[in-house]
C-alpha positions, -999 to +999 in steps of 0.1 A: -103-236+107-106-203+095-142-187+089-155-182+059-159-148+040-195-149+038-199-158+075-182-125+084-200-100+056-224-079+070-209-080+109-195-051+128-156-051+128-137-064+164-137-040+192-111-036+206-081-005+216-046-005+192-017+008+208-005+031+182+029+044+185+026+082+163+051+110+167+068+085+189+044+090+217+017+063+226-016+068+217-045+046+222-071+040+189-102+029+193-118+001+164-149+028+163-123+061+160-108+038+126-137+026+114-170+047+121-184+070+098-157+058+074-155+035+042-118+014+050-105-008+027-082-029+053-055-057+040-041-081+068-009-101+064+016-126+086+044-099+095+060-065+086+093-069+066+082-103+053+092-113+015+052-113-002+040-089+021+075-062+016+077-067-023+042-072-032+011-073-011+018-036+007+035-023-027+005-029-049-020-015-024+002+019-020+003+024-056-033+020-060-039+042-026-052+072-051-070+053-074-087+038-045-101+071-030-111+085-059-136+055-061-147+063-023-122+050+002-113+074+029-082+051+044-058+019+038-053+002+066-023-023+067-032-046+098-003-071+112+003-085+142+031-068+154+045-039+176+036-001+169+080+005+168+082-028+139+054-008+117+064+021+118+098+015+108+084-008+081+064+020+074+094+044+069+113+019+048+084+015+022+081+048+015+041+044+022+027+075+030-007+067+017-011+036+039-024+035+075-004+009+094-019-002+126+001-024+151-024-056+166+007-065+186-016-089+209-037-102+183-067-087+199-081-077+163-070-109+146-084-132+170-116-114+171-115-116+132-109-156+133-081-146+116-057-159+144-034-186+131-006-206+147+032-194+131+053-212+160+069-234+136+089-209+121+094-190+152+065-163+147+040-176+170+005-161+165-002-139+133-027-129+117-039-146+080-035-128+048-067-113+039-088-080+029-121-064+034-144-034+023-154-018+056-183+007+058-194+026+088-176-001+108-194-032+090-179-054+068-193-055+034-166-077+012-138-101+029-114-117+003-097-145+025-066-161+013-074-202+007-061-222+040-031-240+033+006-246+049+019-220+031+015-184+027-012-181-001-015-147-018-038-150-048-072-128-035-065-105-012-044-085-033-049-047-043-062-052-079-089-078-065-100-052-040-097-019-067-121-044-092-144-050-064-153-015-058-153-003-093-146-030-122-140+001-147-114+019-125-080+021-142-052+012-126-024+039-127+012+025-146+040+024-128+060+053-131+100+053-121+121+085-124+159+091-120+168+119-103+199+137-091+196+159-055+196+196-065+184+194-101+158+221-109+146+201-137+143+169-113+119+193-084+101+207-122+090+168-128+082+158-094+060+187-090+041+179-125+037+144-113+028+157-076+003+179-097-014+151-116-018+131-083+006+103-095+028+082-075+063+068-083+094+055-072+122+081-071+157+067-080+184+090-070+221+094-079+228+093-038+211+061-039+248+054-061+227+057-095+252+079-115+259+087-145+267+062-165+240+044-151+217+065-160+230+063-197+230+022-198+194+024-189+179+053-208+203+064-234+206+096-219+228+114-194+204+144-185+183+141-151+161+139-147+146+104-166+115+093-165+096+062-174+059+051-170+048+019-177+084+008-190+083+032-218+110+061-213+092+093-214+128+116-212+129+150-192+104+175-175+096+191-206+093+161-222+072+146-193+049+181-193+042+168-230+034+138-227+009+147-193-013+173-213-016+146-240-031+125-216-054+152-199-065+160-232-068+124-239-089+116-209 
């Protein structure tokens, strides 16, 4: 049975050592060298490359990474229990800079967590349960634990839950999608106004075989680059310039 959220609020985090794999040279990390002196917001989940946590629990909270430390996060730990070479990779894949991904590759944090579960039916063997926490200082002020169940529940541990616990008024940031063509001045013109205004998107690129008349069928248009925020279609850079200082002087 797994604990419950207020049995673990107000308790020091697991000590224990995680065998961190950066620059492709082991490096130990201590629970007090992530934790102390820090305020964390941590999400746990089953395994890297798995379908809720690749398309939606590690997506959200990457989107919401600078939203999150403008309300007083220092980091975004993403916790799973497997190898330092598996998360980093997973790491690559997602794009997610903004995320700290830390390997508990013998469950050493998990289990100290109570958050140990048994996956051996479907070949996993022990992971960790999907859940998340507001750490401070190294103690645990706020758990959201996923309901116990045979499944894979994913209803509370999620990155708005977490962004509304810290700060109910914070505003989370619309998604933003731009298509982009390698060596378009006007493309680097709207990353960097984007880059400016500290917002994150997803970069769609004609090498990612986007060309075109792609480009056309979804916008309407066949100049790069083409952005869109929230599912409305902005257009170009100067056409994104316009519609940032609107909001900077809407703000």
């Amino acid at each position: 049975m797994l604990p419950s959220a207020e049995s673990l609020e107000g308790k020091p985090v697991p000590s224990v050592v995680f065998k961190t794999r950066p620059h492709d040279a082991w490096q130990d990390l201590t629970s007090d060298e992530l934790f102390k002196g820090k305020t964390v917001v941590v999400f746990a989940l089953p395994g890297a490359y798995t379908p809720t946590c690749s398309s939606t629990h590690l997506p959200r909270f990457n989107e919401l990474a600078p939203v999150l430390r403008d309300n007083g996060v220092d980091e975004i730990v993403c916790i799973s229990v497997n190898d330092a070479f598996v998360m980093n990779e997973w790491k690559h894949g997602q794009d997610a800079d903004a995320i700290t991904f830390i390997p508990d590759g013998n469950g050493d944090f998990s289990r100290g967590m109570g958050m140990l579960v048994d996956k051996r039916d479907l070949g996993f063997g022990q992971r960790s349960w999907r859940y998340s926490m507001l750490v401070r200082d190294g103690v645990i002020e706020k758990m959201f634990i996923e309901e116990e169940g045979d499944d894979d529940p994913f209803a509370v541990s999620d990155a708005d839950t977490m962004l509304a616990h810290i700060n109910p008024e914070a505003r989370a940031p619309e998604p933003i999608v731009m298509f982009s063509r390698p060596g378009c001045p006007f493309c680097a013109r709207a990353k960097a106004a984007l880059a400016r205004h500290r917002l994150r998107y997803t970069d769609i690129s004609q090498s990612q075989k986007i060309n075109t008349s792609v480009l056309r069928a979804v916008s309407g248009r066949m100049t790069w680059p083409q952005v869109f925020i929230g599912g409305e279609l902005i257009g170009g850079a100067d056409e994104l310039d316009s519609h940032l200082a609107q909001r900077m002087a809407a703000a």
